[in-house]
C-alpha positions in Angstrom: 36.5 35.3 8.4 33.6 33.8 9.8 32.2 30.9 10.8 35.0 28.8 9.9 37.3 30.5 12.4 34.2 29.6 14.7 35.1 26.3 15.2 38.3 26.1 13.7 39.8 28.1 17.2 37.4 27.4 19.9 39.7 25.9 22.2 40.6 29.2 22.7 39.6 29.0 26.1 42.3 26.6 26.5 44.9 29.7 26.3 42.8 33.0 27.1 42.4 32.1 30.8 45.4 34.2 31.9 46.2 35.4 35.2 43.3 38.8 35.6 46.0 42.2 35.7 45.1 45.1 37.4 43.4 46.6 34.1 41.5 49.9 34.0 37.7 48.8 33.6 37.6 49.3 30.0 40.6 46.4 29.6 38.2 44.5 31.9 34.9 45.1 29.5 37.5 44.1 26.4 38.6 40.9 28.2 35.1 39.8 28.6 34.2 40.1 24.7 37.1 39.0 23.8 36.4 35.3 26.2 33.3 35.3 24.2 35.1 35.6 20.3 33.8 38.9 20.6 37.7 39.9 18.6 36.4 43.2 16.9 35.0 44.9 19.7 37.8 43.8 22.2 40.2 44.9 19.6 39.0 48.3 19.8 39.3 48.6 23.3 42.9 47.1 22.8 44.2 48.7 20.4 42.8 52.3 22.3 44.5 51.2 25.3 48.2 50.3 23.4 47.9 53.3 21.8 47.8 55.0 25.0 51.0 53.4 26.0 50.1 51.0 28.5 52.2 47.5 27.5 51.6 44.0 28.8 52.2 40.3 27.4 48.3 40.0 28.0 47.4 43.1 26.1 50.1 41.6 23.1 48.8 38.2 22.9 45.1 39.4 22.8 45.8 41.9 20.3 47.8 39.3 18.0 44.8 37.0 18.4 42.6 39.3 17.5 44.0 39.2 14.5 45.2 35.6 14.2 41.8 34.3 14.7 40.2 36.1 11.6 43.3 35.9 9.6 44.4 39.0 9.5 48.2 37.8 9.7 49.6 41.1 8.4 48.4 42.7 11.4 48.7 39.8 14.2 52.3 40.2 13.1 52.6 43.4 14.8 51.7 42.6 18.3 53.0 39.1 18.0 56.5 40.8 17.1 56.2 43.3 20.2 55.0 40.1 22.7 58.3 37.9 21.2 60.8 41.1 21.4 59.8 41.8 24.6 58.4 39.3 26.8 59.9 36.0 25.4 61.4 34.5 28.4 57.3 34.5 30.0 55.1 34.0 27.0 53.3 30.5 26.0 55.4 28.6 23.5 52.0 28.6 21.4 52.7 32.3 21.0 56.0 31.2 19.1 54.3 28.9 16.8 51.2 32.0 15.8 54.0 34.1 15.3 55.6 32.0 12.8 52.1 31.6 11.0 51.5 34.9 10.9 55.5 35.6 9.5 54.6 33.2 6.7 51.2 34.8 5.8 53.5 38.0 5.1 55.7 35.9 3.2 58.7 36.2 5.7 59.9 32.7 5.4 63.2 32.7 6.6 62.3 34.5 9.8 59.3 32.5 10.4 61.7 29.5 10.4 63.9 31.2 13.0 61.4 31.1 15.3 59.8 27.6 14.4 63.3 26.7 15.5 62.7 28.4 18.8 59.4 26.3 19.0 60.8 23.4 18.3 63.8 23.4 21.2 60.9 25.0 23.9 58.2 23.1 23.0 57.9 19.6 24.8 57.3 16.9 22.1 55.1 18.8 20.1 54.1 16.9 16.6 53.9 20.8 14.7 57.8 21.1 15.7 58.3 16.9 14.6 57.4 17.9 11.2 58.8 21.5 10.8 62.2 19.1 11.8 62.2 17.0 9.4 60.4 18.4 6.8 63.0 21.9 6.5 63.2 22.1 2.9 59.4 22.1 2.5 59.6 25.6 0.4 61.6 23.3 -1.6 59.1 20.3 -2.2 55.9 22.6 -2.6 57.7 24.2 -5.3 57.9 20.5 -7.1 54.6 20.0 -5.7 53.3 23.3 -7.2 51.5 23.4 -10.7 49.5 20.8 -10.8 46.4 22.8 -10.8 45.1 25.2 -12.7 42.7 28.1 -11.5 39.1 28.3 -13.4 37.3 31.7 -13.8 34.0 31.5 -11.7 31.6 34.4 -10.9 29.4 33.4 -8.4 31.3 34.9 -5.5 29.3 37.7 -3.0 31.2 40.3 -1.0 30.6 38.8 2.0 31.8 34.7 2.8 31.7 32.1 0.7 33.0 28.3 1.3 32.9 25.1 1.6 31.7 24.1 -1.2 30.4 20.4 -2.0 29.3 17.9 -4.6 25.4 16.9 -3.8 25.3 14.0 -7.0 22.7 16.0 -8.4 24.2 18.0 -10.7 24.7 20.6 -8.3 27.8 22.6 -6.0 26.2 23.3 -2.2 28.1 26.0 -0.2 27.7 28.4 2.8 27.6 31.5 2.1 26.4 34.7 4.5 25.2 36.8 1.5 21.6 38.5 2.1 18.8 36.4 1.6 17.2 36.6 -1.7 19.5 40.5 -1.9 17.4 41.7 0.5 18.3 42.7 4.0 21.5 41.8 5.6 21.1 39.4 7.9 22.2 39.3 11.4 25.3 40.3 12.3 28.1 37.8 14.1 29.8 39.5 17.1 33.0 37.1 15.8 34.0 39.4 13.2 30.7 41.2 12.4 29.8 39.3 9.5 25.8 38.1 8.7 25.3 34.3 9.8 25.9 31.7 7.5 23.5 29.9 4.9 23.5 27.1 2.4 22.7 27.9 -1.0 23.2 25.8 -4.3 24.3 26.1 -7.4 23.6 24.5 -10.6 27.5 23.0 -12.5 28.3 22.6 -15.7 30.7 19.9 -15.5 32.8 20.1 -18.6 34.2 23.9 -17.1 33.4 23.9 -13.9 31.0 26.9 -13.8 28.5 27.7 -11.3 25.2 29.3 -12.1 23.7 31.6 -10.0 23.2 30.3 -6.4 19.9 29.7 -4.5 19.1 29.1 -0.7 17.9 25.4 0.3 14.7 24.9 1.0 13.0 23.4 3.8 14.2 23.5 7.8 17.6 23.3 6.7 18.5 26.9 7.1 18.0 28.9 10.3 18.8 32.2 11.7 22.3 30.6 13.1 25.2 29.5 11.3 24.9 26.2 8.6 27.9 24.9 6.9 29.8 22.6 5.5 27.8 19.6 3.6 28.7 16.4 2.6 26.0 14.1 1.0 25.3 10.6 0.2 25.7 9.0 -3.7 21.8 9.6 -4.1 21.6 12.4 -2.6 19.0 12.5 -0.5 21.1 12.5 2.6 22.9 15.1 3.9 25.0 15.4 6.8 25.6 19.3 7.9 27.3 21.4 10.3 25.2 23.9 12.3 24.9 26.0 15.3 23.9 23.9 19.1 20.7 24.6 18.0 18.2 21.5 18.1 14.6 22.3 18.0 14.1 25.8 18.3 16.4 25.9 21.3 19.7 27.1 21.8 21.9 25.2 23.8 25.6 26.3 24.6 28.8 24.8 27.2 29.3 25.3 30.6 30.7 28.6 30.0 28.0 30.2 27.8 29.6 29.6 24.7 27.5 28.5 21.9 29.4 25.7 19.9 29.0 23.6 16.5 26.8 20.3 15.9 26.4 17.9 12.9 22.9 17.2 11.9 21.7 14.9 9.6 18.5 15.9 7.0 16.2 13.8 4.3 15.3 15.2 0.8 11.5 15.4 0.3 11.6 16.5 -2.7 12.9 20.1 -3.0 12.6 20.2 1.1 14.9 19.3 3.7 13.1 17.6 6.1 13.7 15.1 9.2 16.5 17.2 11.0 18.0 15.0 13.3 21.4 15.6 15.8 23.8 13.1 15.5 24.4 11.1 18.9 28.1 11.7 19.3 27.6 15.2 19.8 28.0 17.4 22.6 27.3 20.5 24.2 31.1 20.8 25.9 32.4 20.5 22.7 32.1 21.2 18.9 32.1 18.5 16.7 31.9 20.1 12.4 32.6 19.4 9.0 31.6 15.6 7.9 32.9 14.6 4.9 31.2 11.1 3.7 32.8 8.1 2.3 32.2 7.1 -1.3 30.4 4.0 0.0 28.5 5.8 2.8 29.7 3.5 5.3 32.3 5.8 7.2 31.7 9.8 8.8 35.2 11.3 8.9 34.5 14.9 10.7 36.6 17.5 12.5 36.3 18.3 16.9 38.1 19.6 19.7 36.7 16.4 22.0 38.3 15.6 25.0 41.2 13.4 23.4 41.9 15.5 20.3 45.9 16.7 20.5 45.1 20.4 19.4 42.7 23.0 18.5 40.6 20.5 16.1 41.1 17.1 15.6 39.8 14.9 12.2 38.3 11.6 13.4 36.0 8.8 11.3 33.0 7.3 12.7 31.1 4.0 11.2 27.6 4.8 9.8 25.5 1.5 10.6 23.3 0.3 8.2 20.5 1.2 9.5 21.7 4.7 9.9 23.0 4.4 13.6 26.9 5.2 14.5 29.4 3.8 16.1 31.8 5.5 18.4 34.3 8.2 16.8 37.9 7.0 16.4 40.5 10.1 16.0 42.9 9.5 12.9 46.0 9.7 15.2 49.2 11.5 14.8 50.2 10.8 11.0 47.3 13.5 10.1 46.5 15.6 14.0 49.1 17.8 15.2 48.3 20.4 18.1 47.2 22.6 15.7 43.9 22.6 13.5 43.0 20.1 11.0 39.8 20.8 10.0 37.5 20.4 6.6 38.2 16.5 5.7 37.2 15.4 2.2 37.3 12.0 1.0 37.3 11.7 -2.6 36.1 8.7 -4.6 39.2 6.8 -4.7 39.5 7.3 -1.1 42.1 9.8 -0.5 42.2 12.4 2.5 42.5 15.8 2.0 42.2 18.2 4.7 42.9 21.7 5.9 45.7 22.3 8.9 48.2 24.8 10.1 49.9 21.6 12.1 51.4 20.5 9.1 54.1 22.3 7.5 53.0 24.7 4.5 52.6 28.2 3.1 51.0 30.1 5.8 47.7 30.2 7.4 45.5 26.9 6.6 46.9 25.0 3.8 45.4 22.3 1.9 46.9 18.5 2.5 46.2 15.1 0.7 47.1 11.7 2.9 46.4 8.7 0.7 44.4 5.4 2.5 47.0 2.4 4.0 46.2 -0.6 5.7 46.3 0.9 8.8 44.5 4.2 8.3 46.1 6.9 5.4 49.9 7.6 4.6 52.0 10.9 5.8 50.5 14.1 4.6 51.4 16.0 1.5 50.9 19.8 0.8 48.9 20.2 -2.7 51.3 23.1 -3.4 50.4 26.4 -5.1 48.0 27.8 -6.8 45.6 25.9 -4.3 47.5 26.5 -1.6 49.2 30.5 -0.8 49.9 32.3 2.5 46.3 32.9 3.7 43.7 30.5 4.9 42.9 27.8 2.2 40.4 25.2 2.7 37.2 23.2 2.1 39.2 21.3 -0.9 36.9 18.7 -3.0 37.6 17.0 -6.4 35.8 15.2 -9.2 38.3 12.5 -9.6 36.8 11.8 -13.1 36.6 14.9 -14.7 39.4 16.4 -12.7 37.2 19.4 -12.0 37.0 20.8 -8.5 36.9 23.7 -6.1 38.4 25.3 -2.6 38.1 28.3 -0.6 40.4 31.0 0.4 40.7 34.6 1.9 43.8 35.4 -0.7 44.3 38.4 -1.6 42.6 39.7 -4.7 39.2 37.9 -3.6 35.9 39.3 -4.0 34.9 38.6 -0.7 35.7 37.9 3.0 36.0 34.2 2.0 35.8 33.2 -2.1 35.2 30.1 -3.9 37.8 29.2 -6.1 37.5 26.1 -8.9 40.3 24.2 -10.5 41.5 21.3 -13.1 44.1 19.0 -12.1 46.6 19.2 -14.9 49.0 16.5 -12.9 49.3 13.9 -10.4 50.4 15.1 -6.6 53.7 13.9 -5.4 51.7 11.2 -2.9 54.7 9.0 -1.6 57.8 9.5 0.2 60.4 9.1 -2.8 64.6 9.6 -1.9 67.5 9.0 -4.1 70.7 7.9 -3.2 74.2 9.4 -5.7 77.8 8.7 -5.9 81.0 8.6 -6.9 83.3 5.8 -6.0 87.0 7.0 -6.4 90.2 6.0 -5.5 91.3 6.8 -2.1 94.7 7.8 -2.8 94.8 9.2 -6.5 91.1 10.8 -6.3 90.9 9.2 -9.9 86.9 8.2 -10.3 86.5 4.6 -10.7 84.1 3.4 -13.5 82.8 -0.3 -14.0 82.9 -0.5 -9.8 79.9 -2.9 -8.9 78.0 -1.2 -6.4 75.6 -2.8 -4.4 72.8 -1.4 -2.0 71.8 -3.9 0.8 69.3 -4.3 3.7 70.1 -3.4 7.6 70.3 -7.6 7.5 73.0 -7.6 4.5 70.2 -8.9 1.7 71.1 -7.5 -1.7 68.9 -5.0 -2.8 69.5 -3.6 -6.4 73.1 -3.8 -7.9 74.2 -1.4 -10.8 78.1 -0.4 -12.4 79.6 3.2 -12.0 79.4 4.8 -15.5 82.2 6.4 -16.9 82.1 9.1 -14.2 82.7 6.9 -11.7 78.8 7.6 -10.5 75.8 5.3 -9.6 72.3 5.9 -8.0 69.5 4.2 -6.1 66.0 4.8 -5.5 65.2 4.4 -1.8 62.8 4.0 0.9 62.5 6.8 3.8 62.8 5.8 7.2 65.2 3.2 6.2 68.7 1.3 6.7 70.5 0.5 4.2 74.3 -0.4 4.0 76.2 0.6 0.4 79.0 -1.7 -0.8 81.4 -1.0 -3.4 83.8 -3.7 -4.9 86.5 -3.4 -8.1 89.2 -5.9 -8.8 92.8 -5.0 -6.8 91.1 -2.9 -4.3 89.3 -3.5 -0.8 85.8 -3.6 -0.7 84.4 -0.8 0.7 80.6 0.0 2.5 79.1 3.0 3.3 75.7 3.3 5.6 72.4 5.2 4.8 69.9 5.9 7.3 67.0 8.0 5.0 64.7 10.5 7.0 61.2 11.7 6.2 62.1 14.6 3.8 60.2 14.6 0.6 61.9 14.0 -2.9 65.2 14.3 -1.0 68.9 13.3 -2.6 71.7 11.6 -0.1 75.1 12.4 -1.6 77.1 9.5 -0.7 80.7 9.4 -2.3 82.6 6.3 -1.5 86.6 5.7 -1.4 88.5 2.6 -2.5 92.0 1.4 -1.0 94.7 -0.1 -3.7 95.7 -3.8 -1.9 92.5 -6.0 -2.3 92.8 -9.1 -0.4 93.8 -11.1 -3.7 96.6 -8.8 -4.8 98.6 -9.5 -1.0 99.9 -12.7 0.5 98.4 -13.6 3.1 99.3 -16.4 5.7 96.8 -17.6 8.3 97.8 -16.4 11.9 97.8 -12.6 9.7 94.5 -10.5 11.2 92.1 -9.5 8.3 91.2 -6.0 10.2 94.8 -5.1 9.6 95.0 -6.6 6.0 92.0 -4.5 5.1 92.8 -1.4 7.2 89.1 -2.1 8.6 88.5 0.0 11.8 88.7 -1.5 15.3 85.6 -3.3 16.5 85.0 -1.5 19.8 82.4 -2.4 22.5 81.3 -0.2 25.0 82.3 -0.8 29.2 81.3 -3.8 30.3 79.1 -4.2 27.5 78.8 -7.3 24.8 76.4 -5.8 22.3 77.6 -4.9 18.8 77.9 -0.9 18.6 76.6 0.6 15.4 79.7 1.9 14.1 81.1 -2.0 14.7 78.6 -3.2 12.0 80.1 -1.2 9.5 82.9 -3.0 10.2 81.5 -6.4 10.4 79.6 -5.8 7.2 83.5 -5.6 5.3 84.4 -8.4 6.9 80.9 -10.3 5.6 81.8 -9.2 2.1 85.2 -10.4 2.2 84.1 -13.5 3.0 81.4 -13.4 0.7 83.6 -12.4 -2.0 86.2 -15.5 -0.9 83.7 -18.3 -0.1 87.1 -20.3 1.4 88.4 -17.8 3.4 88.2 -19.0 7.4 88.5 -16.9 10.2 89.1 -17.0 14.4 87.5 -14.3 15.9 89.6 -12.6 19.4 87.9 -10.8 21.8 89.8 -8.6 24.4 89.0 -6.1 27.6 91.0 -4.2 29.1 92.1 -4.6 32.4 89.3 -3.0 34.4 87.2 -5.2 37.1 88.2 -9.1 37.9 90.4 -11.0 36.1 88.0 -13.9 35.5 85.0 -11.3 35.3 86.8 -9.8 32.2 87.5 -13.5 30.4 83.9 -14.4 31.0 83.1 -10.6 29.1 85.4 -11.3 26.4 83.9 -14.6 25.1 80.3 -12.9 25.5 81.7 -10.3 23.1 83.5 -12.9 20.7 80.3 -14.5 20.9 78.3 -11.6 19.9 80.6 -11.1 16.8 80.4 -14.5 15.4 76.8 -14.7 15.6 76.4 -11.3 13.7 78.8 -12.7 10.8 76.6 -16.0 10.9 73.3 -14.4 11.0 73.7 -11.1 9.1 75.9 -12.6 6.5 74.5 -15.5 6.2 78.1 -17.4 6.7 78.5 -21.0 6.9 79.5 -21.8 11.5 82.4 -24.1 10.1 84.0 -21.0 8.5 84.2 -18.9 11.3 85.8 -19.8 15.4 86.7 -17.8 17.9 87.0 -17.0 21.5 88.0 -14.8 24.4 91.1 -13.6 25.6 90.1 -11.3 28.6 92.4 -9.0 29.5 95.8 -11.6 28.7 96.7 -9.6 25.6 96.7 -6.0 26.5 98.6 -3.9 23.8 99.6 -0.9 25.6 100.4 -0.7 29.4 97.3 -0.3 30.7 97.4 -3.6 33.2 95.9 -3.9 36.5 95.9 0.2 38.6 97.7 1.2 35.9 96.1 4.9 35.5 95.1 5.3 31.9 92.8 7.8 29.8 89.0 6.2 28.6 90.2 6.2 25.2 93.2 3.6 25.8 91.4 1.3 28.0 89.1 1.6 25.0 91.7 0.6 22.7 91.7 -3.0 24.5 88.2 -3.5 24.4 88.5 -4.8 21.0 88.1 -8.1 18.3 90.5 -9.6 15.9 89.7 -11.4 13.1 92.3 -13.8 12.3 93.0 -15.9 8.9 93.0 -19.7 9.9 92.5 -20.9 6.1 
């Protein structure tokens, strides 16, 4: 590929600085094009010298980039195999996460996993790992995802690169394209993969179809001898905001290091010309800043850099465009949508949406197309578009007619007629665009394992508010819809047997089910006598309410307990209780009084404020260390878990 790679890796430099080895001078001469995304001639001198038989992690890494870094993953396999096999305990944890790319471009998903598992327990905090995490099953979810495009038959592909392609509101599709001019002459060569330079060309569409006529080069000082790319244009439009070369004025600028980088320019439509070439202000020379994508109102910029505070390789941030056609400063999109890998080629579509290309994100292989839909606070988690747009090469450069449904990406896929190909599309369905989870069950007896139908089942808050309410069918089942990212506590109740909860803590996976069967006890509280001075946990066969060493807070696992003992009361609106805290015998004898009436404390204000119970149904107090039920009294030796078996609460029946 061409220029896309360009940009899309040019914080290459961030990794290629490696330690100089003691190369022959031809490694030396390979190194030097290779610092300059020089890949095919350094790979000749690489893959000469491996041949050879000379080995190195160096000489692996470089050879795997070469590769990587114009998306030729079935070969960057090869070397990134021989750098994992053999020097894993010294390579870059980086390494780890191209090698899983490249598995996935080969379709090797079960071994690409494997070693995003490794990247995920070396790598220090890294978002890419977050979301491999807790997204595992995402073959799973871009299978449901899948389908909801369907590919359209266009011709106007070239054999060299063709993408990003965009909607100019004139009846036409703009794209870049490093075809010869006119089908004349090549034109020059790029040392990056030794493809011609990019140019913008147009083409007229037929909307109903999506067909492109035959293409033709801009006019005006649009087009130089350098790279232009990647359009977006305003709802007249006779603005249009471009990516191009550091090339401003008929001079060449480049970083620091020699490198020539990527600008956005801004150009005015005299009427076939492109005139008025300006350089945006938020540019730089030390870095590249590409690919604007326009708001439908033409008030925001969203664009894609590597600029000193983006987490990876490219960043997507937004910029405001002033009314009188100034900017403001560029704000990056954080980590819902950046990871430390490349996100790149935003699109905003009418309605607002953000889709975007990344290799950060979880997906196919290669860049994969994402959608992230607009919030209060910015846009939602991302969501792979799922096949056909999206397979295990690079796809990219995704726009869409909202109205007509009619739009078009870019991929290297196999079967292209290029290096890069346009491909269009009809949305035949809606995208999964929301975080959707499920929660099943079946409540049955605990003893008999007989399901239990007409069993209210109730699904409540973290704070005990009731959230839906349904009855088991005949099966004994019930579901919920759910929230993810959420608590949620699910209580069970059926005459003649104890009321029962079970928590729920969702995660992040998409369209995911939580199987969550729940047991009822025979011996509800209204088939026993009960007398007061009798202790409800006991009545109930409720688990101890434990608190940690010294410690007065309520323990998660207590507040599934606490929740039964809210619902009883609930459920018996007369039912009074005396809460009894106890230590064990460790520390003072007054020290451990004072920390059992903190503790009964604690409890009664959890039944009160979670339950929402009435303060002249509940008492209690603290006993300290006076009611010890085994023999674990003062240097008495004893294991943790008896002493634990003091530190307990009571709850006893007063009325």
């Amino acid at each position: 590929m061409s220029f896309k790679n360009y940009f899309l890796n040019i914080s290459l430099g961030v990794f290629i600085c490696v330690t100089a080895l003691a190369q022959e001078k031809r490694l030396e001469k390979a190194n030097e094009n290779f610092d300059k995304y020089a890949f095919v001639d350094a790979r000749k001198i690489y893959l000469d010298v491996a041949n050879s038989g000379y080995s190195s992690a160096d000489l692996y890494s470089k050879l795997g980039d070469s590769y990587y870094f114009n998306a030729e993953l079935e070969e960057s396999v090869k070397w990134y195999e021989q750098l994992v096999n053999n020097y894993t305990d010294t390579i870059d944890p980086e390494y780890l996460f191209r090698y899983s790319q490249s598995l996935k471009g080969v379709q090797r998903y079960k071994e690409a996993d494997k070693i995003m598992e490794q990247f995920n327990n070396v790598s220090n905090n890294d978002q890419r790992a977050a979301f491999f995490v807790s997204t595992k099953d995402y073959l799973r979810f871009i299978e449901m995802q899948s389908g909801k495009f369907r590919l359209l038959k266009l011709g106007m592909n070239s054999r060299y690169s063709d993408y990003a392609p965009s909607f100019n509101h004139q009846g036409k599709i703009v794209f870049a394209s490093s075809r010869p001019i006119n089908g004349g002459m090549t034109k020059t060569i790029h040392e990056w993969n030794e493809m011609p330079f990019l140019d913008l060309y147009a083409s007229d569409l037929i909307e109903e179809n999506g067909i492109l006529k035959s293409p033709k080069r801009l006019r005006g000082k649009i087009n130089t001898r350098f790279h232009e790319s990647s359009t977006s244009f305003s709802k007249d439009g006779k603005t249009v905001y471009f990516t191009r070369n550091n090339f401003t004025e008929k001079k060449l600028g480049s970083n620091t290091n020699g490198t020539v980088l990527l600008k956005l320019y801004r150009a005015t439509l005299d009427g076939e010309k492109w005139i008025d070439i300006e350089e945006l202000p938020f540019n730089s020379n030390e870095y590249s800043v590409a690919h604007p994508a326009l708001s439908e109102d033409g008030k925001k910029l969203y664009f894609a850099s590597d600029m000193p505070d983006s987490a990876g390789q490219s960043d997507l941030y937004v910029v405001d465009v002033n009314e009188d056609g100034s900017f403001g400063n560029p704000v990056n999109l954080g980590d819902k949508i950046n990871t430390e890998g490349r996100e790149t080629f935003p699109y905003i579509s009418d309605s607002g949406r953000l889709y975007f290309a990344s290799d950060g994100h979880i997906g196919l292989g290669g860049l994969d197309v994402f959608v992230a839909v607009p919030e209060d606070t910015g846009f939602s988690l991302a969501y792979n578009v799922g096949k056909p747009v999206n397979s295990p090469e690079d796809d990219f450069t995704f726009v869409l007619n909202e109205q007509t449904k009619i739009g078009y990406f870019s991929s290297n896929r196999f079967g292209g007629k290029g290096n890069d190909d346009i491909y269009s599309f009809k949305q035949t369905e809606e995208l999964i665009t929301s975080c959707n989870q499920y929660v099943k069950g079946v409540v049955t007896d605990s003893y008999t394992r007989e399901v239990l139908p007409d069993t209210e089942v109730i699904l409540m808050d973290s704070n005990n508010q009731e959230l839906q309410r349904t009855t088991t069918d005949a099966d004994g089942s019930y579901n919920f819809d759910v929230e993810c990212e959420y608590s949620y506590i699910v209580r069970a109740i059926k005459t003649d047997y104890s009321p029962t909860e079970a928590p729920l803590t969702t995660h992040t996976v998409f369209e995911y089910t939580h199987e969550l069967p729940i047991q009822l006890g025979k011996g509800g509280i209204e088939s026993q006598e009960i007398n007061p001075g009798d202790d409800l946990a006991k009545i109930l066969r409720l688990q101890i309410i434990y608190f940690d060493l010294n410690k007065s807070f309520i323990r998660p696992d207590a507040e599934i307990e606490l929740q039964k003992i809210i619902a009883v009361m609930k459920e018996y609106p007369k039912l009074k209780i005396d809460v009894r805290s106890h230590t064990d015998s460790r520390s003072s004898d007054d020290y451990n009084m004072l920390l059992s009436e903190r503790r009964a404390q604690s409890t009664m204000k959890y039944i009160r404020e979670k339950g929402g119970i009435d303060r002249a149904r509940i008492t209690g107090r603290g006993y300290g260390e006076t009611t010890l039920i085994n023999d674990c009294s003062n240097n008495v030796k004893c294991s943790e878990a008896q002493h634990q078996a003091n530190r307990r609460s009571e709850f006893i029946v007063v009325e």
